[in-house]
C-alpha positions as CSV (number, residue, x, y, z in Angstrom):
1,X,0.0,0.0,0.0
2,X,1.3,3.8,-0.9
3,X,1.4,6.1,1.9
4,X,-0.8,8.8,1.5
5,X,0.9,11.2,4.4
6,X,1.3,14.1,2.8
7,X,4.6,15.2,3.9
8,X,5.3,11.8,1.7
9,X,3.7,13.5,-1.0
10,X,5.5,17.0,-0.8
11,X,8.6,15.4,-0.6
12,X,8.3,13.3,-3.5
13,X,8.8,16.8,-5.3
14,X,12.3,17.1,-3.4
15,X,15.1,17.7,-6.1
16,X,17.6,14.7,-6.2
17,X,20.5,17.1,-4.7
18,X,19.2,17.6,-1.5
19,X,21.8,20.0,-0.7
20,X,20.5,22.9,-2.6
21,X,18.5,25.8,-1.2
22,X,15.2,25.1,0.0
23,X,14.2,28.3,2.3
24,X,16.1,31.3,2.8
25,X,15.8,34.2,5.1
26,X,17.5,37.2,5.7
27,X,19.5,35.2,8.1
28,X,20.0,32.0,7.2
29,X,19.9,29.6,4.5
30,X,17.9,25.9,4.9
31,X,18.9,23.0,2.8
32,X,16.7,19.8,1.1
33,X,18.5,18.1,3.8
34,X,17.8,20.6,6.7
35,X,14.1,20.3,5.9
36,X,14.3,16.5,5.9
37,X,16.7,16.2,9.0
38,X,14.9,18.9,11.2
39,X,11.4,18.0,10.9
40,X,12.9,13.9,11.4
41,X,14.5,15.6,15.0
42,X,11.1,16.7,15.8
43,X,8.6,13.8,14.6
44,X,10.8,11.7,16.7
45,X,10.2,13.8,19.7
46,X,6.7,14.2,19.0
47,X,6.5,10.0,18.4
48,X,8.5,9.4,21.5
49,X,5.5,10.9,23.5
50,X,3.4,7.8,22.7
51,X,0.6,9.6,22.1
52,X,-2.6,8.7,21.3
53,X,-3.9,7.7,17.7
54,X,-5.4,10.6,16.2
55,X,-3.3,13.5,18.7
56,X,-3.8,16.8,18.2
57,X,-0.8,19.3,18.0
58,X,-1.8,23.2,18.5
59,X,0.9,25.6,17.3
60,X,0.2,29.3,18.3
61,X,3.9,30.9,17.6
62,X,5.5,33.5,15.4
63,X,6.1,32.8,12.0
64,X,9.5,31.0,11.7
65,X,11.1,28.3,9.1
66,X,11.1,25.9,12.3
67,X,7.4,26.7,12.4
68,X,6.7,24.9,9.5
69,X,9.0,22.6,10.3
70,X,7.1,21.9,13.0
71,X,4.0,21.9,10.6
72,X,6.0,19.0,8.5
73,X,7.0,16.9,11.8
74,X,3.5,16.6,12.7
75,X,2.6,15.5,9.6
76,X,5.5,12.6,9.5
77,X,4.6,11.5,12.7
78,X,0.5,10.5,11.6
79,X,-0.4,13.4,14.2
80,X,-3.2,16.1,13.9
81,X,-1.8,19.9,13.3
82,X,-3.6,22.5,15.0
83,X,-2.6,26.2,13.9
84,X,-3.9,29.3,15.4
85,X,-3.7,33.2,15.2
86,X,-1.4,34.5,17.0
87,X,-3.4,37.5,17.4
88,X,-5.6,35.0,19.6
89,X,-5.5,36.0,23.5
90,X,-6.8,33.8,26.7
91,X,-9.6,33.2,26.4
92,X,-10.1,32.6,22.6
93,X,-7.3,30.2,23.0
94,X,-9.1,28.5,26.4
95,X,-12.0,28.2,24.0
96,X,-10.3,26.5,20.9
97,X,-7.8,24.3,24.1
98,X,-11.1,23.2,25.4
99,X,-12.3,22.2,22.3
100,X,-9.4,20.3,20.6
101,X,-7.9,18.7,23.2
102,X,-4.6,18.7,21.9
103,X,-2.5,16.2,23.4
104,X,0.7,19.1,23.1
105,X,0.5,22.9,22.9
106,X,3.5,24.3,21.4
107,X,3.5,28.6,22.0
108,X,6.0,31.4,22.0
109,X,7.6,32.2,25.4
110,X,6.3,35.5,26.0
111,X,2.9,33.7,26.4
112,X,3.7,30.7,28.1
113,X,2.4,32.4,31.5
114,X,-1.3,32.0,30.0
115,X,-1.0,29.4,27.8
116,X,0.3,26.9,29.6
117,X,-2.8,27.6,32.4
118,X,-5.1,27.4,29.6
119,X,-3.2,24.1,28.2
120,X,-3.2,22.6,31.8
121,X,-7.7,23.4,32.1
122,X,-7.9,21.2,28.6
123,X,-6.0,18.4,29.8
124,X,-3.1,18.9,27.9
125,X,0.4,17.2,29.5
126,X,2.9,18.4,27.0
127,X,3.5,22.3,26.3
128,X,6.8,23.6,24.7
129,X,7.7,27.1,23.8
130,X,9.0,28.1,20.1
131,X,10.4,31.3,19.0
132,X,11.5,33.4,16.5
133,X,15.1,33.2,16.6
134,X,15.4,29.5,17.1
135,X,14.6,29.7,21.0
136,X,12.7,28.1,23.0
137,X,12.3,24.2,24.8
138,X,10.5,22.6,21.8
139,X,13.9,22.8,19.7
140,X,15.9,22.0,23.2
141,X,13.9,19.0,23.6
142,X,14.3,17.7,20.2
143,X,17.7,18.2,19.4
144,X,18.9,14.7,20.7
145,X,16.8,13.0,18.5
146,X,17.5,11.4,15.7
147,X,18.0,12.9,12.2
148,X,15.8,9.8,10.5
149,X,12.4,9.2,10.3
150,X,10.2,7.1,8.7
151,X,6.9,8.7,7.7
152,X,4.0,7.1,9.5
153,X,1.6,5.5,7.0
154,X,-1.4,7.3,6.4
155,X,-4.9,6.5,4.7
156,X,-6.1,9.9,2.3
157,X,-8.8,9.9,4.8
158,X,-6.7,10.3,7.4
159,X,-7.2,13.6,9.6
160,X,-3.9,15.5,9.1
161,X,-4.9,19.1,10.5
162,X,-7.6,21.1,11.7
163,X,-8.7,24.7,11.1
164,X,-10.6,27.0,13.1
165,X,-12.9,29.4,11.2
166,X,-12.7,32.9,12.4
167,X,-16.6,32.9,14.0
168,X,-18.0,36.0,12.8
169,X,-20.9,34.6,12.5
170,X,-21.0,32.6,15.9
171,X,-19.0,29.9,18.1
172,X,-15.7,29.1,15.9
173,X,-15.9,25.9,13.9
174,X,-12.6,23.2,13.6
175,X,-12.8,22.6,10.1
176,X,-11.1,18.6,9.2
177,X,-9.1,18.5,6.7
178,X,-7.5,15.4,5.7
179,X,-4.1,14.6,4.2
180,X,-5.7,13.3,0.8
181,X,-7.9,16.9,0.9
182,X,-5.0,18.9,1.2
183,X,-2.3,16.3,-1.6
184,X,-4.9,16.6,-4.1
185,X,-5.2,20.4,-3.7
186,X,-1.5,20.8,-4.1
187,X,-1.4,18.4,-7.2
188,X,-3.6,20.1,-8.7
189,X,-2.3,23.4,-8.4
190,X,1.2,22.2,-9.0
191,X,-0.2,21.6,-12.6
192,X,-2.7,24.2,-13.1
193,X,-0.3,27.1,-12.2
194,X,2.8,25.8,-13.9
195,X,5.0,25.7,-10.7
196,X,8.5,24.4,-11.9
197,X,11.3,23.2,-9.6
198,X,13.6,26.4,-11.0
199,X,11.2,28.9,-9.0
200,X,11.5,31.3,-6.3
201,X,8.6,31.9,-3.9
202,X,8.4,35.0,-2.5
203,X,6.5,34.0,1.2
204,X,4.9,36.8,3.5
205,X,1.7,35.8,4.5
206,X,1.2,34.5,8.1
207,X,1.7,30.3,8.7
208,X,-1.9,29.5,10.7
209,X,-4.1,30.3,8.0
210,X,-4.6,28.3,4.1
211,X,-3.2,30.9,2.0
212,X,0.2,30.4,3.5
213,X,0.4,27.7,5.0
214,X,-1.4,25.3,2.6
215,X,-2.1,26.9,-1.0
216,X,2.0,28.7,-1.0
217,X,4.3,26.0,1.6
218,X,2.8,23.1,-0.5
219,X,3.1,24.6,-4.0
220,X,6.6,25.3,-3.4
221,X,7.6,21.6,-1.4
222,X,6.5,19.6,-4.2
223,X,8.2,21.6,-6.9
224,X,10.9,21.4,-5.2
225,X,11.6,24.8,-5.5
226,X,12.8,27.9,-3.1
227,X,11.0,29.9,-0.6
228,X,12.4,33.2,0.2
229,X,10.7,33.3,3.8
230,X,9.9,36.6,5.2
231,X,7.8,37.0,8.5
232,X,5.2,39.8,7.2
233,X,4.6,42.2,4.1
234,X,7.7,44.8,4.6
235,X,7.4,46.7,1.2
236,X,11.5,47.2,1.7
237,X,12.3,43.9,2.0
238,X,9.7,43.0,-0.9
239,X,11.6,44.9,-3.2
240,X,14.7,43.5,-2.4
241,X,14.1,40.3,-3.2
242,X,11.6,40.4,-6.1
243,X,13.9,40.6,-8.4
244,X,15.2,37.2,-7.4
245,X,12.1,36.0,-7.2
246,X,9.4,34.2,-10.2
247,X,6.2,33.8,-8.1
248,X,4.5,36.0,-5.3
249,X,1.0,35.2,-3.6
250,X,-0.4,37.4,-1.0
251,X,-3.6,39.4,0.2
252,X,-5.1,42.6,-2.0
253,X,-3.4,44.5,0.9
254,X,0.0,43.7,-0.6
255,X,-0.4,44.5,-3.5
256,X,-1.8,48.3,-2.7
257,X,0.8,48.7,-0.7
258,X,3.6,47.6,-3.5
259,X,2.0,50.1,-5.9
260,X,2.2,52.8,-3.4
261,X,5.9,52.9,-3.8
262,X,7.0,54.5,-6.6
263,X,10.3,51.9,-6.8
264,X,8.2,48.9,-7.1
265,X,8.0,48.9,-11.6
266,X,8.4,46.6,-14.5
267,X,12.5,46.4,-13.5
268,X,11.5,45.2,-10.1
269,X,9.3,42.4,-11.7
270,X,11.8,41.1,-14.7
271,X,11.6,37.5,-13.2
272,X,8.4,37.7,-12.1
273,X,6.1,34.7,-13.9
274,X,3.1,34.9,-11.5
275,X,1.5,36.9,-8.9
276,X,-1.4,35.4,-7.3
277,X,-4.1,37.1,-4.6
278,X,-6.5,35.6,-2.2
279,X,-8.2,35.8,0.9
280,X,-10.0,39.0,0.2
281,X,-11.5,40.4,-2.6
282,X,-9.1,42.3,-5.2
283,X,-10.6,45.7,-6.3
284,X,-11.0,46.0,-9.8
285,X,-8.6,49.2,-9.9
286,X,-6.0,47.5,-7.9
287,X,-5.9,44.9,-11.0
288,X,-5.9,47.5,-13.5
289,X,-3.4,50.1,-11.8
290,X,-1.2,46.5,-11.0
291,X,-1.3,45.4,-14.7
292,X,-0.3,49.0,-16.3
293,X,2.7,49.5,-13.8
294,X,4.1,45.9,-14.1
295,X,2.7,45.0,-17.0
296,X,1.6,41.3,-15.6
297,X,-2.1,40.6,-14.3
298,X,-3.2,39.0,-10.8
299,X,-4.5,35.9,-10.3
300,X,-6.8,36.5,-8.4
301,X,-8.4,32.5,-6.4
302,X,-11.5,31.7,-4.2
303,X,-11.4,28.9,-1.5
304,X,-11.7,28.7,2.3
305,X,-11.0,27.0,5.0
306,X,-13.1,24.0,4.3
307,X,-12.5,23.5,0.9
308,X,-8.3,24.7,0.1
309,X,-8.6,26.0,-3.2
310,X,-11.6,25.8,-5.6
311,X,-11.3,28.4,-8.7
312,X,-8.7,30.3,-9.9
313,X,-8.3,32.3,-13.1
314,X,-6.1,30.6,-15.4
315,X,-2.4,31.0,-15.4
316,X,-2.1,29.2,-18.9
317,X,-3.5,31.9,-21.6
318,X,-4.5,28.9,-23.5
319,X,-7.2,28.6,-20.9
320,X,-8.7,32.3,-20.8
321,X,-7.9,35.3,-19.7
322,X,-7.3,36.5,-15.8
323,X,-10.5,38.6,-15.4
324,X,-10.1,41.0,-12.8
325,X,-13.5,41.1,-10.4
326,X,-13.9,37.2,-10.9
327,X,-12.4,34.3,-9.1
328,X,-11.8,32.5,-12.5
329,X,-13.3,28.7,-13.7
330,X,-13.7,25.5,-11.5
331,X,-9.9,23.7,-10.9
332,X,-9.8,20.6,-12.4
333,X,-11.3,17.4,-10.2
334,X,-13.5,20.4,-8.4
335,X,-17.2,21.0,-9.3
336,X,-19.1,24.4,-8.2
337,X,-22.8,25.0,-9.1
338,X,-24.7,28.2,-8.4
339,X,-28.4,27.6,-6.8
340,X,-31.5,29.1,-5.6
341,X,-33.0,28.8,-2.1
342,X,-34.5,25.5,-3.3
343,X,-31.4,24.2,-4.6
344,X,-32.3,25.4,-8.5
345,X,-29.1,26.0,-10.7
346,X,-29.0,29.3,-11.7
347,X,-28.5,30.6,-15.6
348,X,-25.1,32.5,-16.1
349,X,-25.6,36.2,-14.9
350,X,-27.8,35.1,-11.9
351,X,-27.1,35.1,-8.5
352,X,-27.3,32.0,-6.0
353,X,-25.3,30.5,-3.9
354,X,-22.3,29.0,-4.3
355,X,-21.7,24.8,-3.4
356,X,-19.0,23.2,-4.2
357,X,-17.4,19.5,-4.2
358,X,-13.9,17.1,-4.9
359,X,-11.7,15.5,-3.2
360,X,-10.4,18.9,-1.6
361,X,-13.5,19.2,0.2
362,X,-13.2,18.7,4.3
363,X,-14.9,16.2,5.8
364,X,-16.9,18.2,8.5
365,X,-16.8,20.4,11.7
366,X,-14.4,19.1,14.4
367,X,-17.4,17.3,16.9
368,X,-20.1,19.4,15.6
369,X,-21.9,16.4,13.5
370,X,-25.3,18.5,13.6
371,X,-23.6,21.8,12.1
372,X,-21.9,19.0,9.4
373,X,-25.1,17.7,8.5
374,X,-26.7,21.2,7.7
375,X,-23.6,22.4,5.4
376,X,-24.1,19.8,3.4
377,X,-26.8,19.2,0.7
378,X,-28.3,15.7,0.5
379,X,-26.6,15.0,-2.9
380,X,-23.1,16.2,-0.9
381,X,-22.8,20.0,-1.9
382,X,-21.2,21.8,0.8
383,X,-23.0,24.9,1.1
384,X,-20.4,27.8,0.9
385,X,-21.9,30.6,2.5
386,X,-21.0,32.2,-0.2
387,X,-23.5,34.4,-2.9
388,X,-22.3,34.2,-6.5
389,X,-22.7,34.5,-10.0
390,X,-21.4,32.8,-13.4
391,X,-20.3,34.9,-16.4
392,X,-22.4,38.6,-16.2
393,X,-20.1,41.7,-16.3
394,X,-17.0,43.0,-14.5
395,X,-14.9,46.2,-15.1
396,X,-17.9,46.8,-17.8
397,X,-17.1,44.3,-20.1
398,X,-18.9,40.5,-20.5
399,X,-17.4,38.0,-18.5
400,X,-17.4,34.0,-20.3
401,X,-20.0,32.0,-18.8
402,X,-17.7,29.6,-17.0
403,X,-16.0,32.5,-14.7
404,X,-17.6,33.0,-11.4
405,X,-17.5,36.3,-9.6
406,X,-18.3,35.7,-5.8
407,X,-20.7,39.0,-4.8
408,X,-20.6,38.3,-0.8
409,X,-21.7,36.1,2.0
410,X,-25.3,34.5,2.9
411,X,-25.4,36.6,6.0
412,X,-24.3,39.5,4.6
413,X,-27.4,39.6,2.0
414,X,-29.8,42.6,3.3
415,X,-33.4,42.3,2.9
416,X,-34.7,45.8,2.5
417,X,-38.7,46.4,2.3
418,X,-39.0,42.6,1.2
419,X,-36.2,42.6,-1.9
420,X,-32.6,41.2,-1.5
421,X,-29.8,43.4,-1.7
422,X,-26.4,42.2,-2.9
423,X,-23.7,44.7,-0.9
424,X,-21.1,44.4,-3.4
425,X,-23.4,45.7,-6.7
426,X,-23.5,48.9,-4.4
427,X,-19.9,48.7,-3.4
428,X,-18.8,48.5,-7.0
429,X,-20.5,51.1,-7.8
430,X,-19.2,53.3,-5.2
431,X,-15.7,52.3,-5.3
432,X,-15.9,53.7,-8.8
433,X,-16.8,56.9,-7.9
434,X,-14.0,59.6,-8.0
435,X,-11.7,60.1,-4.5
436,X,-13.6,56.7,-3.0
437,X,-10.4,54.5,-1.6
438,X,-13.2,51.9,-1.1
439,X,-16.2,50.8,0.7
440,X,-18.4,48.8,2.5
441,X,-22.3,48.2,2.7
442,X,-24.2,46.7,5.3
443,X,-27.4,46.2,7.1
444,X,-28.7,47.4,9.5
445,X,-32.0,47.2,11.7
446,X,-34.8,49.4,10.7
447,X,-38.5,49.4,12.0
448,X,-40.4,49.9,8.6
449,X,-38.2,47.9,6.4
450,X,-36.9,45.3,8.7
451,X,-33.1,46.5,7.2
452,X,-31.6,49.6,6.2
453,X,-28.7,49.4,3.7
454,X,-25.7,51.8,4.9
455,X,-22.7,52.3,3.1
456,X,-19.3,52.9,4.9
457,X,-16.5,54.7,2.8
458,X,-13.1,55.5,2.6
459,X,-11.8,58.6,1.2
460,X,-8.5,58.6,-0.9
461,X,-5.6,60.7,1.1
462,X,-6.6,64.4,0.4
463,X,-9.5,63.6,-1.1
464,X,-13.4,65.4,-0.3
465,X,-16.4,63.6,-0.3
466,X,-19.6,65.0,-0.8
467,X,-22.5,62.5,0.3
468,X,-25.1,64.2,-0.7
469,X,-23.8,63.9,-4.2
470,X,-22.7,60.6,-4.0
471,X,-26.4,59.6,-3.2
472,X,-27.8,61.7,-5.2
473,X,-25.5,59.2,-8.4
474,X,-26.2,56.3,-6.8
475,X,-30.3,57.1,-7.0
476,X,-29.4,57.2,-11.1
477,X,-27.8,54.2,-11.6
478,X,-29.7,51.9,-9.4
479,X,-33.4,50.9,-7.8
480,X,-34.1,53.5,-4.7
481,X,-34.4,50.5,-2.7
482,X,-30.6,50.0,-3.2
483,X,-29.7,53.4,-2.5
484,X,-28.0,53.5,1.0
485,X,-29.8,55.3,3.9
486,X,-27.1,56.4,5.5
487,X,-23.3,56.6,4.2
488,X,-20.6,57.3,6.7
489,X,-17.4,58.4,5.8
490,X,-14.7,56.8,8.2
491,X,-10.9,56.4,7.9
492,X,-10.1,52.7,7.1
493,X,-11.8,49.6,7.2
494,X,-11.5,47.0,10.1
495,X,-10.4,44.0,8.8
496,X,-9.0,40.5,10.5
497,X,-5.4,39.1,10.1
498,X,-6.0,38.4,6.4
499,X,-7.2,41.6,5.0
500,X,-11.4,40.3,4.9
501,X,-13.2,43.3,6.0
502,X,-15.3,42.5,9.2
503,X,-18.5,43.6,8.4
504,X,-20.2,42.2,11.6
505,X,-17.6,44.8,13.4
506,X,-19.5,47.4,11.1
507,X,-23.0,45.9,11.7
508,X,-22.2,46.5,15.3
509,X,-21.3,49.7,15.1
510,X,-23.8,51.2,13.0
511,X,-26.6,49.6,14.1
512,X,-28.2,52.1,16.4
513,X,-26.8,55.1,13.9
């Protein structure tokens, strides 16, 4: 029987020289060899714990190459990998403790105080501490260990991590994803986005989330090709090492902030095959303004937590065109379908909601089996939460009927006076508008029309908005029950850890406005 571990999997991309360059940071430089020798230190550790089948290991540290070592040792030792924001305090991380049960807690040493009492109220018997610079007892513990390891055989069923959706909408949900979820997801984009064992990854997003940990440490492993590792965007550093670089993914954030600096231009990009963005929606002129400096056009994916990756524009210009505004075609082995409230497929330019299923499909909520049953449709659709749309119109020109555009969440559709407002058809809309930065439309609770839509904007530096004017060209250009209430102007956006603005924070705070 082949072992379907996934760390097997990555490393069956490994170049034959194992002593090249596998991650570099400013610092230091990691070998094929150091990744296969370090993580072999610390499964052995982790396996000489005799743990229970099925353990769970929760990681809340700073980013670090040893971090994802970590993440690989877990994986090689048939164990259960837990990550979690390290913007997470006490007792967010009591909650998700208390939930998991993670047989060992691994956290940075400034938090150990906490942690380890939160750790102790969950049961947990092992805690180590991981840092930065290569401190910490984890590391201490496993460096007698030996420098072999045979990868424990896993099933593609098998339960290899666990993540925790952020719980906007309620009590935070473990979502299980399993190692054959997460090897065919990597396959697949190995292949569908070209990645070649002679490329340089330019890493900056944060290791306890998918787009970094998942969709950009898997793509390059199994090439077998470089990560320059950095620990966060740092627009200096970015541009110091892009010219090095061939592909870059990150959050709309990054790239805004790249074409803020006047340094960051075609020269900058020479090597430069592929940029890729997730996580948040890409604004239509950050695209545009993007593809005119550099010359090249974002990629711009959809997936989640639950699912890894499930569209993406094409890289290949044999398949299409990257169409800013849409999230691209169905990856291969992955099927998406746009419905009605009574499970109807909708025509191209309609709006439903989005399922999805493959093999990179979780297979449900850590202990929640009533939640499981309800995202799921009888015939095995998960249910998204997402509202979509195939083919329509983006940046005013027709989009191909096999693109879908994702226009929001479920639960941030407003019902206004009995009709269903879409947020983002108003927030295109005003985002186009001259000095808007960008915005956001919610709603709120109103006594004659059960919701209110309200629009929150941001103003471009310098820039003066007049509101009554702004309302005054939305009432032209779409049905009055559209037409926001109330629109606040406010300085920037809240938004979580990877760049999603928090609309329930707006909800909140405009509720009673």
């Amino acid at each position: 029987m082949s072992n379907a571990n996934l760390y097997t999997v990555l490393a069956s991309g490994f170049p034959a020289d194992r002593s090249q360059i596998a991650l570099e940071t400013p610092e230091l430089l990691y070998t094929w060899d150091d990744i296969d020798h370090a993580s072999a230190c610390l499964a052995n550790l982790l396996t000489s714990l005799n743990l229970p089948e099925g353990s769970r290991v929760a990681v809340q540290v700073e980013k670090s190459p040893e971090a994802l070592l970590l993440y690989l040792a877990t994986l090689r030792a048939g164990l259960v990998y837990l990550p979690l924001n390290t913007a997470y305090r006490e007792s967010e991380i009591s909650y998700f403790l208390g939930d998991a049960e993670p047989a060992v807690v691994v956290c940075s040493s400034k938090n150990l105080s906490w942690v380890s009492k939160a750790a102790a109220q969950a049961g947990t018997a092992h805690v180590y501490t991981l840092d930065e610079d290569r401190t910490g007892t984890l590391l201490h513990a496993a460096a007698g260990q030996s420098r072999s390891f045979k990868d424990v055989v896993r099933k593609a069923d098998d339960l290899a991590a666990i993540l925790y959706t952020s719980g906007t909408t309620g009590r935070s949900k473990g979502a299980m994803l399993s190692h054959g979820n997460l090897a065919s997801n990597a396959q697949v984009l190995h292949r569908y986005w070209g990645w070649r064992s002679d490329d340089v990854l330019l890493h900056m997003l944060p290791i306890f989330h998918v787009h970094g940990l998942f969709v950009a440490s898997h793509g390059a492993l199994l090439a077998g090709a470089r990560m320059i590792w950095l620990p966060k965007l740092d627009v200096e550093q970015a541009l110091h090492y892009l010219p090095r670089c061939t592909v870059m993914m990150g959050v709309p954030t990054y790239y805004v902030r790249l074409l803020a600096e006047a340094r960051f231009n075609r020269k900058v990009c020479a090597r430069m095959r592929l940029f890729i963005s997730g996580s948040a929606p890409l604004l239509m002129e950050t695209f545009n303004d993007f593809r005119e400096r550099t010359g090249q056009s974002i990629l711009e994916r959809y997936g989640m937590s639950e699912t890894v990756m499930l569209t993406s524009n094409p890289y290949d210009a044999a398949d299409g065109e990257r169409r800013g505004g849409t999230v691209g075609k169905a990856l291969p082995g992955v099927q998406v379908r746009v419905v009605d409230d009574n499970g109807v497929e909708q025509g191209a330019g309609d709006i439903g909601n989005v399922q999805v299923r493959g093999p990179n499909v979780f297979s449900g909520y850590w202990r929640m089996p009533e939640k499981t049953r309800e995202e799921f449709t009888s015939d095995g659709w998960f249910r998204t939460g997402d509202v979509g749309r195939w083919g329509g119109e983006s940046g005013g020109a027709a989009v191909p009927d096999d693109y879908l555009s994702i226009v929001g969440r479920s639960k941030d559709l407003i019902i206004s006076g009995g009709y269903n407002v879409y947020p983002k058809e108003i927030e295109l809309i005003i985002d186009e508008m001259p000095g808007v930065m960008e915005s956001a439309v919610i709603g709120v609770p109103h006594p004659d029309f059960g919701e209110a839509v309200v629009a929150v904007v941001v103003a471009r530096e310098g820039a003066a908005l007049d509101v009554a004017a702004m309302q005054a060209e939305l009432k032209s250009r779409i049905a009055n029950f559209k037409v926001p209430k109330q629109l606040h102007l406010i300085d920037q956006l809240p938004r979580n850890t990877m760049g999603k603005v928090q609309k329930n924070v707006l909800r909140e705070s405009y509720k009673t406005a």
